[in-house]
VONU-836615 format. One record per residue: residue in three letters; x, y, z of N, C-alpha, C, CB in turn. Coordinates in steps of 0.05 Angstrom, whole numbers, m for minus. Glycine has a CB too. Layout:
% residues N
{Ala; {X; Y; Z}; {X; Y; Z}; {X; Y; Z}; {X; Y; Z}};
...
This chain:
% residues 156
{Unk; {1081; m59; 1553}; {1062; m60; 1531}; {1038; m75; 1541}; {1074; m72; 1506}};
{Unk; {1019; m63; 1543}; {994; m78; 1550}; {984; m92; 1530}; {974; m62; 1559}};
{Unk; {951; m85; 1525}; {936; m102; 1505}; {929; m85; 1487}; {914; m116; 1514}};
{Unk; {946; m90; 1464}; {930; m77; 1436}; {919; m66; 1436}; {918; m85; 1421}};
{Unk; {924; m43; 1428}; {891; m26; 1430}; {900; m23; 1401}; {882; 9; 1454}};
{Unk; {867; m29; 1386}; {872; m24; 1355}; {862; 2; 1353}; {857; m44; 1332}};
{Unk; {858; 15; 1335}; {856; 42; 1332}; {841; 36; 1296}; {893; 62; 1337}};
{Unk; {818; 48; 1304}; {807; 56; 1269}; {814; 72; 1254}; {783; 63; 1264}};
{Unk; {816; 64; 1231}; {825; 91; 1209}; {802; 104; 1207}; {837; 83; 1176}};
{Unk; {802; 116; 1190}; {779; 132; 1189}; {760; 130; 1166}; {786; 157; 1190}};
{Unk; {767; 103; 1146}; {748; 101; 1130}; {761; 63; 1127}; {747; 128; 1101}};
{Unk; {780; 64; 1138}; {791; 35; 1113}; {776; 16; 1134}; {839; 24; 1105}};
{Unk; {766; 16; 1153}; {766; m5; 1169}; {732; m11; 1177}; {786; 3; 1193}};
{Unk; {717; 16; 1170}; {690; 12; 1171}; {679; 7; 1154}; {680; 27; 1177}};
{Unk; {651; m16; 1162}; {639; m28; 1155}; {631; m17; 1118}; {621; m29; 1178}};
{Unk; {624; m27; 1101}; {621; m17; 1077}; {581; m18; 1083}; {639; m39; 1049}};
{Unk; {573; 2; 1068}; {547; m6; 1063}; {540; m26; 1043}; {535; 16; 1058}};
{Unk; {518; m41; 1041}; {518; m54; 1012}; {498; m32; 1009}; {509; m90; 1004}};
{Unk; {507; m29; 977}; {482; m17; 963}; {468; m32; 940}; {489; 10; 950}};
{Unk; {437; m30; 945}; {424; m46; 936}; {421; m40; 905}; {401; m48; 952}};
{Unk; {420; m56; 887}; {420; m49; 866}; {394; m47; 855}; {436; m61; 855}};
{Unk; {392; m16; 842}; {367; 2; 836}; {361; m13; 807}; {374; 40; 833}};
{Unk; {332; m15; 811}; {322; m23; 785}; {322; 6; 761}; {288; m35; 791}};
{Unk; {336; m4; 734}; {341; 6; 718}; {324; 31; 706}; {345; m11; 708}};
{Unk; {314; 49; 711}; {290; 62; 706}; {292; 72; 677}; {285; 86; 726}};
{Unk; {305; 72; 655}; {304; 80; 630}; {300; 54; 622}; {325; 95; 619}};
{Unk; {277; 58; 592}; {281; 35; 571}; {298; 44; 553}; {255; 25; 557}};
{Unk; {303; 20; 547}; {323; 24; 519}; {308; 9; 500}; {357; 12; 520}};
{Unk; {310; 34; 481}; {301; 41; 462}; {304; 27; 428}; {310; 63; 466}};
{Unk; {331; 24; 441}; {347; 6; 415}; {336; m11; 392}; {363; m14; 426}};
{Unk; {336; m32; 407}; {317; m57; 399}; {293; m47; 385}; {306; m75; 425}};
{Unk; {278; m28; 397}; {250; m28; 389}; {253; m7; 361}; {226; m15; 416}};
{Unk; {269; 10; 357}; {282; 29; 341}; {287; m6; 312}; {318; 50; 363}};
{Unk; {304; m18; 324}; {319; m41; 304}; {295; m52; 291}; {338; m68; 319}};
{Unk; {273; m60; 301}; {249; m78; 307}; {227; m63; 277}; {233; m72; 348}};
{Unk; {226; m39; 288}; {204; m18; 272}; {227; m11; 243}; {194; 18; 297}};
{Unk; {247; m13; 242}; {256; m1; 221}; {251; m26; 198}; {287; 10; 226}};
{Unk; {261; m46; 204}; {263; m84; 200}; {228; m78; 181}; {262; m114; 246}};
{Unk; {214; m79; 207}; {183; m77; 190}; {174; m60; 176}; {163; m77; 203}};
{Unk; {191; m30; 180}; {185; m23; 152}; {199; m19; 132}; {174; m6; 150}};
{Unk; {219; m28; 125}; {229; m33; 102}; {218; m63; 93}; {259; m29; 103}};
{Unk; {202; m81; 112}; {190; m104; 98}; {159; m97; 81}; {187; m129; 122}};
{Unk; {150; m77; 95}; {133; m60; 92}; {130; m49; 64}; {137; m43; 110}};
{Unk; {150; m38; 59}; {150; m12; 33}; {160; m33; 15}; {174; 20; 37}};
{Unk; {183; m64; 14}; {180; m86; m5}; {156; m98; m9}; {195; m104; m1}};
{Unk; {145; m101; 9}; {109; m121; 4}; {85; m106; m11}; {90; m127; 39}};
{Unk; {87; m84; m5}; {67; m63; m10}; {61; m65; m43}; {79; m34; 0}};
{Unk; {75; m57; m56}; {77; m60; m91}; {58; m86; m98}; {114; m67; m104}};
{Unk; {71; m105; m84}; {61; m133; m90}; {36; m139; m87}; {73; m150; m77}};
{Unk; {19; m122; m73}; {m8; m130; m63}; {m29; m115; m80}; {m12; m124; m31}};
{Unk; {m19; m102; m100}; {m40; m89; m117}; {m48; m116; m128}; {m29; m63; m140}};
{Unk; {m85; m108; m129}; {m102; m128; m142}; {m100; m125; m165}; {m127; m128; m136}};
{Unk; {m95; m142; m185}; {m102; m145; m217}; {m92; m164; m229}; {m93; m125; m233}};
{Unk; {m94; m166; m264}; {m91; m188; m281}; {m69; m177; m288}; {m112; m196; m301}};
{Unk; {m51; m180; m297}; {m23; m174; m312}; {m34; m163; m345}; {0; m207; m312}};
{Unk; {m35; m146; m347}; {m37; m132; m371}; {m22; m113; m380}; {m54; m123; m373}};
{Unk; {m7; m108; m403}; {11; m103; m416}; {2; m57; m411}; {8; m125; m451}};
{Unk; {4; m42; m395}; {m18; m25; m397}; {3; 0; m417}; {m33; m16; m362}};
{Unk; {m17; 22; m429}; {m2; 40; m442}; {16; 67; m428}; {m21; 48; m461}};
{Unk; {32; 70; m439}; {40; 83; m426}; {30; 121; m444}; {71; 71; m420}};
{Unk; {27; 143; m411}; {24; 166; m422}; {42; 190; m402}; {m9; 170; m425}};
{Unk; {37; 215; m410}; {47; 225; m390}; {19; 237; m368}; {67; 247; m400}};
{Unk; {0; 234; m362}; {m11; 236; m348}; {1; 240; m318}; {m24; 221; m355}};
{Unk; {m16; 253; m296}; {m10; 251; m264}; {m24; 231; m266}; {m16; 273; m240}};
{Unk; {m18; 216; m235}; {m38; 194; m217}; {m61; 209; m203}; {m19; 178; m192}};
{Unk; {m77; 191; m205}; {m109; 208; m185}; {m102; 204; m160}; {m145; 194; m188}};
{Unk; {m114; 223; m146}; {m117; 224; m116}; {m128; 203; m107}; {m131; 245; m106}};
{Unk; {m136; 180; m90}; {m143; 153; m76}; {m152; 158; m56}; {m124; 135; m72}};
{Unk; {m186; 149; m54}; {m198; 163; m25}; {m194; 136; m10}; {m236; 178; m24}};
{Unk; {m211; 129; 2}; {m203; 119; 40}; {m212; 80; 25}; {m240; 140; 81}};
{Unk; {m231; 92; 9}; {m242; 64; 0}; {m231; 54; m24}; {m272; 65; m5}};
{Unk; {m229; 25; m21}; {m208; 9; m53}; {m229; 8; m70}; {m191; m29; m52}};
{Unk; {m217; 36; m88}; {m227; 24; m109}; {m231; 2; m133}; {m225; 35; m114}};
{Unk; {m250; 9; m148}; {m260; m21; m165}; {m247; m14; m192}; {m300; m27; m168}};
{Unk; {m238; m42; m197}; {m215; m40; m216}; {m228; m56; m238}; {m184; m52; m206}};
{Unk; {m236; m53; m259}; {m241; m66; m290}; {m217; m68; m303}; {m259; m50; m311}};
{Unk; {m210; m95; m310}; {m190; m100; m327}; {m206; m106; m343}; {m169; m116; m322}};
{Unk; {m193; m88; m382}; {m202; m106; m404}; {m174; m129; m418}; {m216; m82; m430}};
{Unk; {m170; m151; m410}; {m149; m165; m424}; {m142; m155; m455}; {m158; m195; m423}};
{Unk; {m115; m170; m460}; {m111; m173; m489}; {m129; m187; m507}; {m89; m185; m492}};
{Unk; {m133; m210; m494}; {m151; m215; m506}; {m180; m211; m506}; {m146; m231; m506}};
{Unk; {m189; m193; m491}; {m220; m181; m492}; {m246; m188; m475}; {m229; m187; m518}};
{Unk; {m215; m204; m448}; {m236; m213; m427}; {m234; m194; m410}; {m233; m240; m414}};
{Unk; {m263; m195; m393}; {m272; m169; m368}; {m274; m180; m348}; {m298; m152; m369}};
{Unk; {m253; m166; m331}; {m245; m173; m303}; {m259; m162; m292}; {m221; m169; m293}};
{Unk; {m277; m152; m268}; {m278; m140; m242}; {m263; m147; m218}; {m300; m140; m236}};
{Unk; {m241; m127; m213}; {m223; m128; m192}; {m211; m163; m205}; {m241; m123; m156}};
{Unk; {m216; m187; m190}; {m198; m205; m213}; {m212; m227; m219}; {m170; m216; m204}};
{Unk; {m251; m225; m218}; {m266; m244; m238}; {m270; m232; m251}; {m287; m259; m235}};
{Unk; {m271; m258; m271}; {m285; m259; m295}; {m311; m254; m299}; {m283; m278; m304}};
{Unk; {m322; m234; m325}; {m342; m229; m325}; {m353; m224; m351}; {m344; m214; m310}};
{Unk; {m379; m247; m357}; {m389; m241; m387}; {m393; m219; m399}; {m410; m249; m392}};
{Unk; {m387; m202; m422}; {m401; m176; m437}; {m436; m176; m417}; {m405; m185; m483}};
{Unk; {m441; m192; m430}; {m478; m185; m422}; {m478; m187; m397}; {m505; m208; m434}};
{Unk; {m468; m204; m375}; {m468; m193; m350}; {m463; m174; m331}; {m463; m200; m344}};
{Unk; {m449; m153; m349}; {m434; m136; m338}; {m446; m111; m325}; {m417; m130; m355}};
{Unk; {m463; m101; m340}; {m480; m76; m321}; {m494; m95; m304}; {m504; m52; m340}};
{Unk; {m514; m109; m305}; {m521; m117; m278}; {m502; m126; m261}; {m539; m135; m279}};
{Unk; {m480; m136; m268}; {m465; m132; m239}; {m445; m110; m236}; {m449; m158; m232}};
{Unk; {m451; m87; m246}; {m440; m69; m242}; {m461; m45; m223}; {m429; m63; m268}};
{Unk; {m484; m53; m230}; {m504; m37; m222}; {m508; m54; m178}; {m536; m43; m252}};
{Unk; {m500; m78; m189}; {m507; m87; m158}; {m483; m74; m146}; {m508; m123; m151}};
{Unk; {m459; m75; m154}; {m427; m64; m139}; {m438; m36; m132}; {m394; m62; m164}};
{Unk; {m452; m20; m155}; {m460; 6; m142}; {m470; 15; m130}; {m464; 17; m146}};
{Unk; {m494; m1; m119}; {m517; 3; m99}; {m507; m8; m68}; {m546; m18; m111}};
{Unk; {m473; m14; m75}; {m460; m32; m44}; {m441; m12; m34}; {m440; m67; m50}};
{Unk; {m434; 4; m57}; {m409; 26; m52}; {m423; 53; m53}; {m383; 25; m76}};
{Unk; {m397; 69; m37}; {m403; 94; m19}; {m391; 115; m52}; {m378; 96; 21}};
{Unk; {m369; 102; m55}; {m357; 119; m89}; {m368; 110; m110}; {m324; 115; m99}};
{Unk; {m370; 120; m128}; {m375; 119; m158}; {m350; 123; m169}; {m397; 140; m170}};
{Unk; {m320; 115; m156}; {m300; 115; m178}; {m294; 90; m180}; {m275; 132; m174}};
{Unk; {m291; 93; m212}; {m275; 55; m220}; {m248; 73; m241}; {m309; 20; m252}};
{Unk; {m231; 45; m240}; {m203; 46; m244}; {m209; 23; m267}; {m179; 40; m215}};
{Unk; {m204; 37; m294}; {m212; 17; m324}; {m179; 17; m329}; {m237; 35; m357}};
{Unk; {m178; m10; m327}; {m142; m17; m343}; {m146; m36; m364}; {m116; m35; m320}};
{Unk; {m136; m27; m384}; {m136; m39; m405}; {m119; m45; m422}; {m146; m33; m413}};
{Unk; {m112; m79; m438}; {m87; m84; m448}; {m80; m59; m474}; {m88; m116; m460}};
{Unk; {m59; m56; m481}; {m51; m30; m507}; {m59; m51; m528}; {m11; m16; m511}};
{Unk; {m61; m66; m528}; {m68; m69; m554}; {m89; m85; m554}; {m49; m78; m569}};
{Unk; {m125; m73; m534}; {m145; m78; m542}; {m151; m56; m558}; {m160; m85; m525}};
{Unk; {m166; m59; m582}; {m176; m39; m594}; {m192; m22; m576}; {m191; m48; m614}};
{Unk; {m200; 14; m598}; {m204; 30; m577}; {m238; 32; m577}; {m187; 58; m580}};
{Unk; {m243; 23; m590}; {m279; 19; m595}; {m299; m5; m571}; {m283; 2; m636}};
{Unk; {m278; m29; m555}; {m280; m45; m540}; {m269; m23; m513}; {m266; m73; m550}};
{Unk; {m248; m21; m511}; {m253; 7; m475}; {m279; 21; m481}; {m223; 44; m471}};
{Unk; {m286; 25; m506}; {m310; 61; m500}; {m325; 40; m492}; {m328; 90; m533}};
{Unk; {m333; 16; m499}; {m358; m7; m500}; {m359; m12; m469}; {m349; m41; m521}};
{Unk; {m338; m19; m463}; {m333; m20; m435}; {m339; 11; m404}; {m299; m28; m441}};
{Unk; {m326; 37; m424}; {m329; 57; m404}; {m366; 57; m409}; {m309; 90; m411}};
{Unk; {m379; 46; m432}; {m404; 62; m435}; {m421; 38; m407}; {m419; 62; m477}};
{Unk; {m415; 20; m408}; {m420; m9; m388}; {m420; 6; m365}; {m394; m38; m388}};
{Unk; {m396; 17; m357}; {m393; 27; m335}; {m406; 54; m327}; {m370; 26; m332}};
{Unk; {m413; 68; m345}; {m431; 89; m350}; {m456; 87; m335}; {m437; 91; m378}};
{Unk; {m473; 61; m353}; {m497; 49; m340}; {m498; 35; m328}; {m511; 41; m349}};
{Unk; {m478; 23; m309}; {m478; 7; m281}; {m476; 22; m256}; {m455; m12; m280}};
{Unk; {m479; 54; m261}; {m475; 70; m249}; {m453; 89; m229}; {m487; 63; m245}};
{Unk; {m429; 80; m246}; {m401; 94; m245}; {m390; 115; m261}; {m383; 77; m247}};
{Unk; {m405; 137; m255}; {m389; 161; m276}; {m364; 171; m265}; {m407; 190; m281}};
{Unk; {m347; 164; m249}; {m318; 182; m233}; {m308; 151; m255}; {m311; 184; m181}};
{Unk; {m298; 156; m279}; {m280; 129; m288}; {m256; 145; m291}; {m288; 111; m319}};
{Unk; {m230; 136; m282}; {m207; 140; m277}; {m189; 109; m304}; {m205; 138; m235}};
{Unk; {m172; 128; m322}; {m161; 110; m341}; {m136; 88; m327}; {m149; 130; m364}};
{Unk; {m128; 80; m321}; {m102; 67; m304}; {m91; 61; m335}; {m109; 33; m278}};
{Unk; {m53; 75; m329}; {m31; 75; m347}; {m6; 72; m338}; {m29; 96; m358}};
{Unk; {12; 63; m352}; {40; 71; m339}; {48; 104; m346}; {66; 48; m355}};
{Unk; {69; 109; m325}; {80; 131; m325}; {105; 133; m350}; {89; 135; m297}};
{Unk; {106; 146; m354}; {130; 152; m373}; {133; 151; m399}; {146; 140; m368}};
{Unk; {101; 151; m406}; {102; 157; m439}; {110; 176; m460}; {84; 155; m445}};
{Unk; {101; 174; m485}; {108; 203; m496}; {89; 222; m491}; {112; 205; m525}};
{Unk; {98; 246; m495}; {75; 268; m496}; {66; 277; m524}; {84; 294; m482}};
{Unk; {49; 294; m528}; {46; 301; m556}; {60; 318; m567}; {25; 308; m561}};
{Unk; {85; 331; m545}; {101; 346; m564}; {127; 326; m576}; {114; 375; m546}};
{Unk; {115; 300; m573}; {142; 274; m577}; {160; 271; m556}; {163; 279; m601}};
{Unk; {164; 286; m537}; {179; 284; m515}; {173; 261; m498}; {176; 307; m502}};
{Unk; {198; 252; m480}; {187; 223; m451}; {176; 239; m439}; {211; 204; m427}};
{Unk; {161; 234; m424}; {147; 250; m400}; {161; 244; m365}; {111; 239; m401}};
């Protein structure tokens, strides 16, 4: 018996390669999917909340909602008690077309959004749409709740 002769197998005994480990080439998606859903369902809760106005009791009809162009419109509240808001100041009777006439000479629309408590009388809104008449806003849009009666007595 001479000297050992080892003998290679044919795979168990050679060298292994290392293989380098490949940078991951897909993103995952996951997270950013979790991330965007998170914001908008915080989204579609906040949203309601950010309408501008005074808390007024408003009437309800069955009317549709108006179509809403690109620009916020200008909102007149008449209170219960018979004070005039623009969007959410206060604003004297006698001041009111002149600063309705300046708002119009600044804006691209002539629509305003008149909300008014149900139980201001209806001779104080006309007093008010006629204000807004001559401050130079004829697109006046009534703001109501949904779901009133109709005139056949029916909910809407």
């Amino acid at each position: 018996m001479g000297a050992g002769v080892i003998q290679k197998d044919g795979g168990g005994s050679r060298r292994r390669k290392r293989s380098r480990a490949r940078p991951m080439s897909e993103i995952n998606v996951t997270p950013f999917v979790d991330v965007m859903l998170v914001l908008l369902i915080i989204f579609m809760v906040a949203a309601p909340l950010l309408t501008v106005g005074v808390p007024v009791n408003l009437p309800e009809t069955a009317a549709n909602a108006l179509p809403t162009d690109q620009e916020e419109p200008l909102t007149i509240t008449v209170t219960a008690t018979g004070e005039i808001q623009i969007q959410t100041t206060a604003v004297a009777r006698d001041e009111l077309i002149g600063r309705l006439r300046a708002i119009a000479t600044e804006r691209d629309s002539d629509q305003v959004f008149l909300r008014a408590d149900g139980a201001v009388p209806y001779e104080q809104v006309m007093q008010v749409m006629g204000a807004l008449n001559a401050g130079g806003f004829s697109n006046i849009g009534l703001v109501t709740d949904i779901g009133g009666p109709t005139l056949d007595g029916e909910e809407g």
